[in-house]
N, C-alpha and C positions, 0 to 999 in steps of 0.2 A: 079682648082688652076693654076695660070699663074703667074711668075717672083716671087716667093716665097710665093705670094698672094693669100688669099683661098678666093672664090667666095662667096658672099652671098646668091646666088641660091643653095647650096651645104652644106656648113656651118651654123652654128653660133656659134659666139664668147661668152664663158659665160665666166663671171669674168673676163676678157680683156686677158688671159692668154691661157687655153686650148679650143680648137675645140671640135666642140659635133654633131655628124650625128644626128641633133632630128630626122630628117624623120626611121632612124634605132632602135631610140630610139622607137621612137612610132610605128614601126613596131613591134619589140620584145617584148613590155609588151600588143598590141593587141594579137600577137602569146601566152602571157605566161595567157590572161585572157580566150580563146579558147582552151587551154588545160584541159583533166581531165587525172586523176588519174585511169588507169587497167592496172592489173597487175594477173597474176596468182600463185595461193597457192596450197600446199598440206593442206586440211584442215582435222584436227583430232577436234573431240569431245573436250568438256574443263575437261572431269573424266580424259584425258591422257596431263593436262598440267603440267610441272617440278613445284615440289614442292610444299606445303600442298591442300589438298583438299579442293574444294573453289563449294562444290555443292549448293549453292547460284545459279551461273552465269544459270544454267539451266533454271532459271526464269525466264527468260530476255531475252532481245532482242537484247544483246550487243556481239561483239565482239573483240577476243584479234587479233592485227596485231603484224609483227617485227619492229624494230625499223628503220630499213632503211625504211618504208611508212610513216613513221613520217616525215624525213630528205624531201621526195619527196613531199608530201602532203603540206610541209610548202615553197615548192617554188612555187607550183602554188597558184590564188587566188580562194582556197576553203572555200567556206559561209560556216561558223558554225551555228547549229550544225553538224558535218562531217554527212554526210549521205549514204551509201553506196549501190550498188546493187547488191546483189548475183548472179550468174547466172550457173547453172548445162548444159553447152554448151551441152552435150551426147542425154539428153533429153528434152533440151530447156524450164527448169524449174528454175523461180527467183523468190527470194523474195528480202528486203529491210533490213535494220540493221544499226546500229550506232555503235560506236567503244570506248570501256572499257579503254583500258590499250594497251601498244607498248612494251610488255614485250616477245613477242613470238619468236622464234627462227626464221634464215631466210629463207626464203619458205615458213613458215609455218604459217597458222590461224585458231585458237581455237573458234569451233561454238558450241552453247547451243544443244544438243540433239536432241530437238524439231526441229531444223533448220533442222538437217542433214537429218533427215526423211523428212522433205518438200522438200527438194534437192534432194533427191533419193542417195543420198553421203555417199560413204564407207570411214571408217579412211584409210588416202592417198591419195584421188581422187581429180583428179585437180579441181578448182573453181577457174570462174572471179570476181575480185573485183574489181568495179568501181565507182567514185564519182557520186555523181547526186543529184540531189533538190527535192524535194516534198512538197506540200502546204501543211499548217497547217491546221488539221483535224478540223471541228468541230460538225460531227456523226457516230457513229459508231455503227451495230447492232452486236451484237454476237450471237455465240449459244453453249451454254454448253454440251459436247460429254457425259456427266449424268446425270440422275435425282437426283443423289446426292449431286448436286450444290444447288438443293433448299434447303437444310440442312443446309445450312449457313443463319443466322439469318439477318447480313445487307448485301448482294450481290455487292450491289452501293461499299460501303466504302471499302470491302474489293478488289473490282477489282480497285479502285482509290489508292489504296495504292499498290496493284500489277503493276499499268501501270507505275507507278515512275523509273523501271526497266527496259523499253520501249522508244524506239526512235522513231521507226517507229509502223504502223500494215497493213498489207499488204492484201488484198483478198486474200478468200480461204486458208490462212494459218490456223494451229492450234496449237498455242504455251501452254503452260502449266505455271501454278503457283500453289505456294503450300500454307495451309491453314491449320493449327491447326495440322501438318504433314500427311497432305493428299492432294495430288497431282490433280487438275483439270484442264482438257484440254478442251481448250475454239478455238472455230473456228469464225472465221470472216467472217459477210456474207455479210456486206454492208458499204461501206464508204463516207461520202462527206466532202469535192468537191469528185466527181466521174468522173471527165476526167482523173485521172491517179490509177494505181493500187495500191497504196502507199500513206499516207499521215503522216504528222508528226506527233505527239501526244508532242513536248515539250513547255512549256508555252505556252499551249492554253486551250481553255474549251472546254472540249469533252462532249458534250451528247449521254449517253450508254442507247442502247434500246436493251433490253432481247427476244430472240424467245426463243420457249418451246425447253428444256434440251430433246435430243434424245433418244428418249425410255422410256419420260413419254405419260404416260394416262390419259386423264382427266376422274376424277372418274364419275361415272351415275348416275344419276339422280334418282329414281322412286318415282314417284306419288302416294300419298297413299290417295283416299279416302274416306271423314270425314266422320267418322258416326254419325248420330243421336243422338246415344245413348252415353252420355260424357264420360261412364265405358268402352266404347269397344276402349281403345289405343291401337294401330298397333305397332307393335313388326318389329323388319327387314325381319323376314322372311314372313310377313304377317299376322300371326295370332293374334286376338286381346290378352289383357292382359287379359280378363276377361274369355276367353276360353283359356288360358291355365292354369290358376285354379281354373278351375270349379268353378266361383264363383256363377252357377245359382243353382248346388247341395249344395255348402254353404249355398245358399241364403235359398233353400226350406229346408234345413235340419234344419237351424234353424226358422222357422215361427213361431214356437207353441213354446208359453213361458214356461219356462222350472216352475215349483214353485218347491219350498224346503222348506219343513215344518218344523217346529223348532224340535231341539232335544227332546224327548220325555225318559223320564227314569222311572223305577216304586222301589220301594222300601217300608220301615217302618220309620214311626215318633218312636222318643225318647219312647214314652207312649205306643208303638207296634201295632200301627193302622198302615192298610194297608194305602199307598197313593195312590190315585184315579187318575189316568192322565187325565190332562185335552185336553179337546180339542182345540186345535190352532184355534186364532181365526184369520180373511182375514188380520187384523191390523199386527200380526208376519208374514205373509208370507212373505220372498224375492222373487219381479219378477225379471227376467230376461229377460229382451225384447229380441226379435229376431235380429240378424244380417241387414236384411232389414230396419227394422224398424227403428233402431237404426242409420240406415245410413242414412237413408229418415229424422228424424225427431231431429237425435242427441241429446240434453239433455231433450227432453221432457217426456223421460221416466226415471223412478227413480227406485231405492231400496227403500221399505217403509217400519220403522219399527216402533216401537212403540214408540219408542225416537227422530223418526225422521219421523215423519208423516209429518211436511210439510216443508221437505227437501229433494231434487233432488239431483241425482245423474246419468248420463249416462254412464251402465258397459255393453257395446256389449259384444255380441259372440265372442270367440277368435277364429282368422283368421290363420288356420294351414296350413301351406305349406309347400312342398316335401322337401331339403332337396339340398339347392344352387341355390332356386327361390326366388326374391324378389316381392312383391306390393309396386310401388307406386301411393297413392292416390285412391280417392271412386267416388263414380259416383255424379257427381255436379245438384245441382239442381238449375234450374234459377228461380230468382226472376219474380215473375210476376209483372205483372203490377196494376198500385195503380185500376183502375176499376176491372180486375179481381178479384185482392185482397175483395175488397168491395162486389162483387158480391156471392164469397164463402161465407164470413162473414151473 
């Protein structure tokens, strides 16, 4: 500036009225884009924040700041979603988090449970909170800390409605959601992109890949087998169906047809004549086919009686068992073939 005159190397004129240092200008909003946001908190659990219980937030990945991080956060140029980094300076342990509500007292920020055990952080214990970016996830593998996770019937929908809670997911954490009021703690074992430890989970499409829940067992296998014979089904413990009810003592106990000869009674006629009993002739007798038989050949044996000489009827041997044993099924006979068929004939 020389004789009242402001130099054009130094100045410019906006609006023909006021002076404006751009080169100060463009230094300070460089300076305000190279700025983040850390700051240190006492952080307590969200069961010890003022006023009603809100044991939702332990679900979630969010936390509550005070409002003067509000006032600070909105002078610099922080990309939304805010995203932030935990950091447990004592024992050089961080995770990632997103930010609920600016209702918190000053000093002080309310972390979901699950967080404060990955932090190794006691209610009180100082925590850095600092802005930072993370690319939008698009896999992530988990692993459920029970096997009681498969007991949930669609796993996908019910973690896709838990992550809605969720800002970030960070390696090796293990956050916790709740399900029918039962509590499952899910750890993270793998993410991409995989250049940073963190990535974001909001408006994007996440693909969730399942490793086996810790402290299951894939059940065993065993090989049972086949026998020959289609009556001898294998039981879990090994033994066939057919030895464990004696069905080869059924079988020979009943072989020999049993006959029952018609009732026989003797008495007097009206006129006082003795009545002569007759003798039963093969036409009254009831057979009873054997058990075997009857299985092997099913209706081709009959009850034959004098009213019913040529009508069939197939009545096996009744099959008695102990007493909370069941049978099912008899030993199959295969069809032969149309030559062998022909050939018996």
């Amino acid at each position: 500036m020389f004789g009242g005159y402001y130099d054009d190397d130094d100045v410019e004129m906006t609006g023909g009225s006021f002076p404006v240092d751009w080169r100060r200008a463009a230094q300070a909003t460089l300076q305000s884009r190279n700025q983040t946001f850390r700051e240190y908190f006492r952080c307590y659990p969200v069961a010890m924040l003022p006023g009603t219980e809100r044991d939702n937030l332990n679900y979630g990945g969010k936390i509550i700041l005070p409002t003067s991080a509000l006032n600070k956060l909105t002078r610099l140029n922080i990309s939304y979603p805010m995203l932030f980094e935990l950091t447990n300076e004592e024992i050089e342990l961080s995770t990632h988090a997103g930010v609920l509500e600016f209702i918190a007292e000053e000093g002080r920020v309310y972390l979901p449970q699950w967080m404060m055990e990955r932090l190794a952080l006691q209610p009180g214990s100082l925590v850095v909170v600092a802005s930072t970016s993370l690319p939008m996830g698009f896999f992530v593998k988990i692993e459920p800390q029970s096997p009681d996770f498969l007991d949930i019937s669609d796993p996908k929908a019910v973690l896709e409605n838990a992550l809605r809670n969720f800002t970030t997911l960070t390696v090796d954490d293990i956050f916790e959601i709740k399900y029918n009021n039962k509590i499952y703690r899910i750890r993270v074992l793998e993410i991409k992109p995989s250049n940073k430890t963190g990535i974001s989970v909001v408006e994007t499409d996440l693909e969730v890949d399942f490793a086996p829940p810790v402290g299951y067992v894939e059940p065993s296998r065993i090989a049972t087998p086949m026998s020959s014979n289609p009556s001898m089904v294998a039981t879990p413990d090994g033994h066939s169906m057919a030895s464990m009810i004696g069905y080869a003592d059924l079988a020979s106990a009943s072989q020999s047809s049993l006959s029952l000869p018609a009732a026989q009674s003797s008495g007097h006629r009206l006129s006082g004549r003795r009545i002569t009993p007759s003798t039963p002739s093969p036409s009254s007798t009831i057979s009873v086919p054997s058990l075997a038989d009857a299985m092997r050949k099913g209706s081709a044996f009959a009850v034959t009686a004098r009213d019913q000489a040529d009508k069939d009827r197939a009545i096996p041997a009744p099959l008695r068992l102990p007493f909370g044993q069941l049978f099912f099924g008899y030993p199959v006979i295969p069809v032969k073939p149309e030559a062998e068929a022909a050939a018996a004939k």
